[in-house]
C-alpha positions in Angstrom: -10.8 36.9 3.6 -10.6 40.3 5.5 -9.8 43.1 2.8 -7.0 45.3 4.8 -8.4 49.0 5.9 -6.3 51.5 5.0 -3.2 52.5 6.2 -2.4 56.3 7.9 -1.7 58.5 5.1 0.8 59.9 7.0 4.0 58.1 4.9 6.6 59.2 7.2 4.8 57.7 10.6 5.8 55.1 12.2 3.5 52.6 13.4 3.7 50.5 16.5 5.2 47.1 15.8 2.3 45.0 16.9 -0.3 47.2 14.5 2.7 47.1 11.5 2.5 43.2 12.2 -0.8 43.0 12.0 -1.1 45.3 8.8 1.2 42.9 7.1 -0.3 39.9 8.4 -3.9 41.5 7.4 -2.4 42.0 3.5 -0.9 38.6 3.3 -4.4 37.3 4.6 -6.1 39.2 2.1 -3.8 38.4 -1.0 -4.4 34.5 0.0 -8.0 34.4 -0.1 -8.1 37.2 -3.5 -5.9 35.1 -5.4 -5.6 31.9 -4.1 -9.0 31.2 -3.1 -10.1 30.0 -5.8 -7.6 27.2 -6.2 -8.9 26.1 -2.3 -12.2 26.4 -3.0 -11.9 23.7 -6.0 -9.5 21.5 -3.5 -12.0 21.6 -1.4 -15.2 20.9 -3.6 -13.6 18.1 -5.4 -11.9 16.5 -2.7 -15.3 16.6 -1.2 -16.5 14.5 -3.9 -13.2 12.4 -4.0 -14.2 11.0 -0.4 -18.0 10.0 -1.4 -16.6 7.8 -4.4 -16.6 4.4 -2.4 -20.4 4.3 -2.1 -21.0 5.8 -5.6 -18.4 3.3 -7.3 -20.2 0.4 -5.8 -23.5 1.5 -7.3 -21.7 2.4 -10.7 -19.7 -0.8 -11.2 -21.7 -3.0 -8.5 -22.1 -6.0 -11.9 -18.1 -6.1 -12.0 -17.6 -5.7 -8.1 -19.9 -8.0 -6.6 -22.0 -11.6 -7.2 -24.6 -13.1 -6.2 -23.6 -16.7 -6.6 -23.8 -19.0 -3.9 -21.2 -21.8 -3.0 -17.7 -22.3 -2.4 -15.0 -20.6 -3.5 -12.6 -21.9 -6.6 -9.0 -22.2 -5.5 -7.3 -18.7 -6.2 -5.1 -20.2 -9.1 -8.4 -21.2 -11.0 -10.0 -17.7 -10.5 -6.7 -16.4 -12.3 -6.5 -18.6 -14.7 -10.0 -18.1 -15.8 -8.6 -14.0 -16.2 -5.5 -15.4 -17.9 -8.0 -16.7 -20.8 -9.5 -13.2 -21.3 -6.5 -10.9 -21.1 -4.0 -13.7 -22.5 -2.1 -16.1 -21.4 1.2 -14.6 -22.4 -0.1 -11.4 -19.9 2.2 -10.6 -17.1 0.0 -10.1 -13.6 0.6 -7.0 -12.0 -1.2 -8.1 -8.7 -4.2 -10.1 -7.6 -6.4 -9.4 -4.7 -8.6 -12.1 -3.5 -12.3 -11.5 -3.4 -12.6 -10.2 0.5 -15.4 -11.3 1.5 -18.7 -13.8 0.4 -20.5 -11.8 -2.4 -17.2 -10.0 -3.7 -15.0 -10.4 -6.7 -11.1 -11.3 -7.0 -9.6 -8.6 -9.3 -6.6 -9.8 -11.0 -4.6 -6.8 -12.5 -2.4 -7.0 -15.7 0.7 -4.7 -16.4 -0.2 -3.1 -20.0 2.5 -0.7 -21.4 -0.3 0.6 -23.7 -2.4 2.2 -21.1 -0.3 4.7 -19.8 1.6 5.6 -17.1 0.0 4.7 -14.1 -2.7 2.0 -15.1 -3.3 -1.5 -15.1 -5.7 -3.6 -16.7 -8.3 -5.5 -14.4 -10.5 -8.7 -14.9 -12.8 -9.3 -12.4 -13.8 -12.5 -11.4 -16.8 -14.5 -9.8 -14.8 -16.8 -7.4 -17.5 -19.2 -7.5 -18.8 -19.7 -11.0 -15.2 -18.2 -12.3 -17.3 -16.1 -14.6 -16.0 -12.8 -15.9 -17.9 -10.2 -13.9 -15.7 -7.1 -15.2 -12.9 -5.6 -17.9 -11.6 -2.1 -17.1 -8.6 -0.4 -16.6 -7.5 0.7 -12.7 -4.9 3.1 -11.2 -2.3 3.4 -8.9 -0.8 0.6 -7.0 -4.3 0.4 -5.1 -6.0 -0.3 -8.5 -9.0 2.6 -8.4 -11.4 2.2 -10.7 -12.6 4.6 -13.5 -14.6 7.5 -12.1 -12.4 7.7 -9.1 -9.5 8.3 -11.3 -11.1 10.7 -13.0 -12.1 12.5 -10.2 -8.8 12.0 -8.5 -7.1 13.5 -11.6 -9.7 16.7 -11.4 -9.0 17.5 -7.9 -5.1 16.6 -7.8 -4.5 18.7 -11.1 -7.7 19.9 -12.9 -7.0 17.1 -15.3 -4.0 19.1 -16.8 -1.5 16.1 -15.8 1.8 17.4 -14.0 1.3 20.9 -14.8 -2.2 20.8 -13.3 -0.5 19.7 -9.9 0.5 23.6 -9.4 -2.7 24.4 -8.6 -3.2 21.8 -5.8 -0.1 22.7 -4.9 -0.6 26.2 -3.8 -3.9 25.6 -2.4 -1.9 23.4 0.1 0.8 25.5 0.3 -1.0 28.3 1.7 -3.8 27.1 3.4 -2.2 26.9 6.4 -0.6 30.2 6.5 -4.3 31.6 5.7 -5.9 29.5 8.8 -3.2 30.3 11.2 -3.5 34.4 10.2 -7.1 34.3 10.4 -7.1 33.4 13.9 -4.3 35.9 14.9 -6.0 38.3 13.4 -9.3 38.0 14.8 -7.8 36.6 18.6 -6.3 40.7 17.8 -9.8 42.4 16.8 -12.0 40.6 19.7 -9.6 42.5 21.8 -10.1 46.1 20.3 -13.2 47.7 22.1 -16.2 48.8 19.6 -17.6 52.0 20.0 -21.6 51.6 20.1 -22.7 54.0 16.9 -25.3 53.7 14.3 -24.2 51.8 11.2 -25.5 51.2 7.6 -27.0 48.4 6.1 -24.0 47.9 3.9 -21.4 48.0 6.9 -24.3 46.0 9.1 -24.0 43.5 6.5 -19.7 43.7 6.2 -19.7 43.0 10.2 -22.2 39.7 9.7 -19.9 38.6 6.9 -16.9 39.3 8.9 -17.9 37.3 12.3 -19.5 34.5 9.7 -16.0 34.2 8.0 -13.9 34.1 11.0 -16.1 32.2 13.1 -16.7 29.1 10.6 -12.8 29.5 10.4 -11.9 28.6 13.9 -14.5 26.3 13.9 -12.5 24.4 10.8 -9.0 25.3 12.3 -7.8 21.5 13.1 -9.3 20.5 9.5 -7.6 23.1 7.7 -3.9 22.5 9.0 -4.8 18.8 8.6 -5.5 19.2 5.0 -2.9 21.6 4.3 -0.1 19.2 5.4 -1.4 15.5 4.3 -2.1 17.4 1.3 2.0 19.1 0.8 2.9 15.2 0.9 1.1 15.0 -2.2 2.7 18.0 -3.9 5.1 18.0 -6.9 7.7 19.7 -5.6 7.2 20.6 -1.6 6.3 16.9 -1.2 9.7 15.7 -2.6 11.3 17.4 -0.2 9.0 16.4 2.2 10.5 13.1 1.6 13.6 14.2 1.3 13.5 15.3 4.9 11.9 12.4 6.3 14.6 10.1 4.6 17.0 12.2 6.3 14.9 11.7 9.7 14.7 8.4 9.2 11.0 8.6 9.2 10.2 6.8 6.2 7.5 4.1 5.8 9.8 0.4 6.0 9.7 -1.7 2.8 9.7 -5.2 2.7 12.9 -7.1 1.3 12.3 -8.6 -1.9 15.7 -9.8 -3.3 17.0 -13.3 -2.7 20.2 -11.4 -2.0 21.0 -11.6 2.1 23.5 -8.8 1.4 20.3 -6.4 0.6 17.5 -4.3 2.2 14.6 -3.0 1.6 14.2 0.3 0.2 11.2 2.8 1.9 7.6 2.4 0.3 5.0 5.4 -0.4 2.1 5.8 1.8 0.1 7.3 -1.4 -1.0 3.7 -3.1 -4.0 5.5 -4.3 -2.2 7.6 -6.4 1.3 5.9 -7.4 2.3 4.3 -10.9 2.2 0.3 -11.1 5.5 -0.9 -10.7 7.7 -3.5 -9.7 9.0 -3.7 -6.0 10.8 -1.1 -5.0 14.5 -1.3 -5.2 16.1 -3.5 -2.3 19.1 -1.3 -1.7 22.5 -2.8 -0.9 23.1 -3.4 2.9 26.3 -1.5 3.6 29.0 -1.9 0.4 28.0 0.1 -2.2 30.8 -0.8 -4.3 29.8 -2.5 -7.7 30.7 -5.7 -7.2 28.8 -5.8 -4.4 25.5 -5.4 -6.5 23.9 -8.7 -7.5 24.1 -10.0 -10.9 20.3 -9.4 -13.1 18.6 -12.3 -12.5 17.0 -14.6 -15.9 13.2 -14.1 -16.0 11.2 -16.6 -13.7 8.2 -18.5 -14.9 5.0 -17.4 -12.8 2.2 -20.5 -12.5 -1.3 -19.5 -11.2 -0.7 -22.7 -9.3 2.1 -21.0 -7.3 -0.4 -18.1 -5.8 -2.0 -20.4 -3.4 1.4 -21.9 -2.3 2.4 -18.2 -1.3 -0.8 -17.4 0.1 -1.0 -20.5 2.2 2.7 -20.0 3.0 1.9 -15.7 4.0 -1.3 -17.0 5.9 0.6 -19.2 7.9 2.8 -16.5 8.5 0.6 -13.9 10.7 -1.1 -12.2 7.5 -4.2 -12.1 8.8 -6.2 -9.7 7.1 -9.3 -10.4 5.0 -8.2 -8.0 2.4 -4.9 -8.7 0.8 -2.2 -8.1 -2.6 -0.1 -10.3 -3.9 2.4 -9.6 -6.2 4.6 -12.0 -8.3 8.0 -11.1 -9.1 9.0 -12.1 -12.9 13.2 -12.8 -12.2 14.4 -16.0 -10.3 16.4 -13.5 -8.3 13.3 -11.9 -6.2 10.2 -12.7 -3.6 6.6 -12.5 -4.1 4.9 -10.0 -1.8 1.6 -10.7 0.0 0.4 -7.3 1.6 -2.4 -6.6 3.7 -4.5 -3.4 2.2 -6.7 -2.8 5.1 -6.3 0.7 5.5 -9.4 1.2 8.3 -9.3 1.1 11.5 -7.7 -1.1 12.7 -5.0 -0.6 10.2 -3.2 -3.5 8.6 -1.2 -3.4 6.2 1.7 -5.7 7.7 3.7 -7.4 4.4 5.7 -10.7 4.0 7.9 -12.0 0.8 7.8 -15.1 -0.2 10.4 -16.9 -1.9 8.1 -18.6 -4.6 10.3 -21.9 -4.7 11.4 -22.7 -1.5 8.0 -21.2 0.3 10.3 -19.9 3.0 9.6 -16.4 4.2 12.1 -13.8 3.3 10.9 -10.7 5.2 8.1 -9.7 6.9 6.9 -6.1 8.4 5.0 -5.3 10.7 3.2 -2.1 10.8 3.5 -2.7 14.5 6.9 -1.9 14.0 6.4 1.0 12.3 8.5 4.6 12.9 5.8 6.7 15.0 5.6 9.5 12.4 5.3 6.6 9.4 2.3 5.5 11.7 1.6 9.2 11.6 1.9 9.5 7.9 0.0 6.6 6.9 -2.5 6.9 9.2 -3.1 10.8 8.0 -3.0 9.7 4.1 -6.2 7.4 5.0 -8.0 10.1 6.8 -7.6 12.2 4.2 -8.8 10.0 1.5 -11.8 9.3 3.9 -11.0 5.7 4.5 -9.5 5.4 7.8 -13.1 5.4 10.1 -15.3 4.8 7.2 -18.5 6.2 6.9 -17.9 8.7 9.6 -14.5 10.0 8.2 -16.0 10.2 4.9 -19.1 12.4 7.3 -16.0 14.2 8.6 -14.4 15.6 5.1 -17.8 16.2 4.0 -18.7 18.5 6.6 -15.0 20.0 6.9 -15.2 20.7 2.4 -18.4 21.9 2.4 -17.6 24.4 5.3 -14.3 25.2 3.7 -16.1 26.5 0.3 -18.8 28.5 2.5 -16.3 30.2 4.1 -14.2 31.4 1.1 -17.7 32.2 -0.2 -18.2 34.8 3.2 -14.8 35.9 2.7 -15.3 36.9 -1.2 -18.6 38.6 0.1 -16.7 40.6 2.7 -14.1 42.1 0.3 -17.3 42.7 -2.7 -18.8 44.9 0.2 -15.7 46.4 1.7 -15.0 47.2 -2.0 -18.0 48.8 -2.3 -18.2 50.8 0.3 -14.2 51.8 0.1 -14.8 52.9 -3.7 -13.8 56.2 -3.7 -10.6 55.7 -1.1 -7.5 55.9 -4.1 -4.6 55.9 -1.4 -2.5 53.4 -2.4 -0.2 52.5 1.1 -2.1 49.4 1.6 0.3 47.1 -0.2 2.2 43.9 0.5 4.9 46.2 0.4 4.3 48.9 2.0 3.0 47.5 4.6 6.4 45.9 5.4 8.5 48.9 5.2 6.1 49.6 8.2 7.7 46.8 10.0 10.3 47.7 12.7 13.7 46.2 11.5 14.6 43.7 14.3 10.8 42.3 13.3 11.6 42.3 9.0 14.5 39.7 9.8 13.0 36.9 11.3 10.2 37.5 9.2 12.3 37.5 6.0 14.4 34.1 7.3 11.2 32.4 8.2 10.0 33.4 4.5 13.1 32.8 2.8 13.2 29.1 4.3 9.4 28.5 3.6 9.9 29.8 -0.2 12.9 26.9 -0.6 11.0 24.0 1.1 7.2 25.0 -0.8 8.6 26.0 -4.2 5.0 26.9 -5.4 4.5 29.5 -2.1 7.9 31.1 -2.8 6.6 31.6 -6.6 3.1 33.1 -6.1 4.8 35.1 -3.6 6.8 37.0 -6.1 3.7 37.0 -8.2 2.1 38.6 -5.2 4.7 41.3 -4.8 4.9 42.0 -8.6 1.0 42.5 -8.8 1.7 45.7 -6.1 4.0 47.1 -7.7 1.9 47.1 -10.8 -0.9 48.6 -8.4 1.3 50.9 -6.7 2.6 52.5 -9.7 -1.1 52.6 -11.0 -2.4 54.3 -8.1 0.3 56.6 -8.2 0.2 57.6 -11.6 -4.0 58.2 -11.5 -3.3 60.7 -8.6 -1.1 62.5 -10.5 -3.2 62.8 -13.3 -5.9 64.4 -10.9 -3.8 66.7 -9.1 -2.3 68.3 -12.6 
């Protein structure tokens, strides 16, 4: 955060249009890292936390997670029906996911209306002695147990719900425009040669500040951008048109077709299963007549038998799902397929899907993440990296590094304004506004400018908002500045 130096005092001279670009770029630069900040600063420290969660939550719920029993496995239906006798038999199963791996659990989830929006209810069972190992509630479609939801509420919205989201919001919103400045403005500085002259301590300390801020920032450059956009697909209200857009592309993530129908698709699926309500499939959407008699009939409500979730395992197995680590999701009307997804989201990813028609055992529809649009591949593959789960340990060692130097840096930058501030304490001129510094701005430079604003303010909502915050705290300033001068001079 590089506070702005002053502009001439001479009102009426025109600057050159590189140094009235830079001016600009320099206030915009500054008002980010004054006023939003903060807001980065706790994206960055909780995300930074957010990643380490897998290794704390296996030491904090390692009794419900893992067992030490020895043996082989119960058939699947057995492990669920031993949760069936806990949670009730009259429960309907959200999803199950098979214990992984020798020493794991199989956590069968339960839709609960009384929860909340967003949570399930998990049992976790011993697949061996079929002995209750766990009883809490989970969120998202992914099923996150409790401190990670906590934490993931704290660093997507300061625990404040939807209205918290803002705040996550604008740190995304303009983190990239404050990475991308940075570097133009100091790629323009290392070309401005330094007079050699004695300095102060105070000013000594401002340059070290300075080359600290902007070095660690180009150092964090990739990192930032990366953040800033897997993070606007997050967002309230830039990410829905984010996904509004990439509908429009046709970039979004296939579905797999759960209707019986044949005169149905599949609708598009969320990468973000970490942080999506439980819900039922997502809407098969009619193939090409929308007309209303074209839309299938509601299906009567199917009866779901524990017995059933090894047929359609077996049958999904057979099938090419392959992966160790696995959903599968009943459907409760005669009229739809079960789902059996792969959930391995490391590398390599797999998260291919097949339905199952739960009668017949015939496969209705099976993706392929093979198969996948480039920028889905893109999409999910960046979601994962993000939540520090896509290389492991050594993504997790990558965020770590890339948060921790992200809060050092904003630290630097409030350092270099507290001793610019300091030092520029009795300057009272008050050109050096987000303002004024664009009435400096040749013409044919204000209208690109202005349409490249204009369009950024419509597609990040939250951006175009704090921007008229922005402008409305230097007019406040202006008007202040103004009015103190005129008090001294009568």
């Amino acid at each position: 955060m590089n506070q702005p130096a002053n502009l001439p005092s001479s009102a009426g001279k025109k600057m050159p249009a590189q140094a009235a670009f830079m001016a600009l770029l320099r206030r915009v630069h500054f008002y980010i890292g004054l006023f939003v900040g903060p807001f980065i600063f706790v994206a960055a420290l909780t995300g930074t936390l957010y990643v380490l969660t897998p290794q704390l939550e296996n030491y904090l719920y390692a009794g419900a997670l893992f067992t030490a029993s020895k043996g082989e496995a119960q058939p699947l239906s057995r492990q669920i029906d031993a949760a069936l006798q806990v949670a009730g038999q009259d429960k309907k199963i959200y999803a199950v996911r098979p214990a992984p791996s020798a020493g794991e659990t199989t956590r069968v989830m339960f839709s609960d209306p009384q929860l909340g929006a967003s949570k399930s209810r998990a049992i976790f069972i011993d697949p061996i002695t079929l002995a209750v190992k766990g009883d809490m509630t989970v969120y998202g479609t992914s099923g996150i147990l409790p401190f990670r939801t906590w934490l993931d509420d704290l660093h997507r919205g300061l625990l404040l719900g939807d209205t918290g989201r803002i705040y996550s919001e604008l740190a995304a919103s303009w983190l990239w425009v404050a990475a991308s400045g940075g570097v133009v403005l100091w790629f323009s500085g290392r070309r401005k040669p330094r007079p050699l002259r004695k300095v102060s301590g105070k000013v000594q300390q401002q340059q070290n500040s300075r080359r600290w801020h902007s070095s660690l920032g180009l150092v964090l450059l990739a990192g930032l951008l990366f953040f800033s956009a897997t993070g606007l697909t997050w967002s309230q209200w830039a990410g829905d048109n984010i996904g509004v857009l990439r509908a429009h592309m046709g970039w979004m993530t296939p579905g797999v077709k759960t209707s019986l129908d044949p005169q149905t698709v599949a609708g598009p699926v969320s990468e973000h299963a970490g942080h999506q309500a439980p819900m039922a499939d997502m809407p098969d959407m009619p193939g090409m007549n929308m007309s209303a008699h074209s839309m299938p009939a509601a299906s009567p409500a199917a009866v779901v038998s524990a017995q059933t979730f090894d047929a359609v395992v077996q049958a999904a197995r057979e099938a090419g799902i392959a992966a160790n680590k696995i959903e599968i999701r009943p459907a409760y009307n005669t009229g739809k397929a079960w789902t059996v997804t792969e959930v391995d989201r490391s590398w390599p990813t797999q998260v291919d899907a097949v339905s199952v028609n739960p009668r017949s055992l015939q496969i209705v529809d099976h993706v392929r993440f093979a198969d996948f649009p480039l920028l889905a591949k893109l999409t999910r593959w960046g979601v994962d990296a993000h939540m520090g789960i896509l290389f492991g340990i050594w993504n997790q060692a990558i965020l770590v590094i890339f948060g921790a130097g992200l809060c050092v840096m904003i630290a630097w930058g409030y350092r270099l304004w507290w001793l610019r501030r300091s030092v520029n304490s009795t300057d009272s001129h008050p050109a050096t506004t987000l303002l004024q510094t664009w009435r400096s701005v040749p013409f044919w430079l204000q209208c690109p400018i202005l349409v490249i604003t204009i369009g950024l303010a419509i597609s990040l909502p939250v951006m175009g908002a704090s921007l008229l915050i922005f402008l409305l705290i230097d007019v406040i300033r202006w008007q202040r500045r103004n009015s103190s001068r005129n008090v001294s001079e009568f």
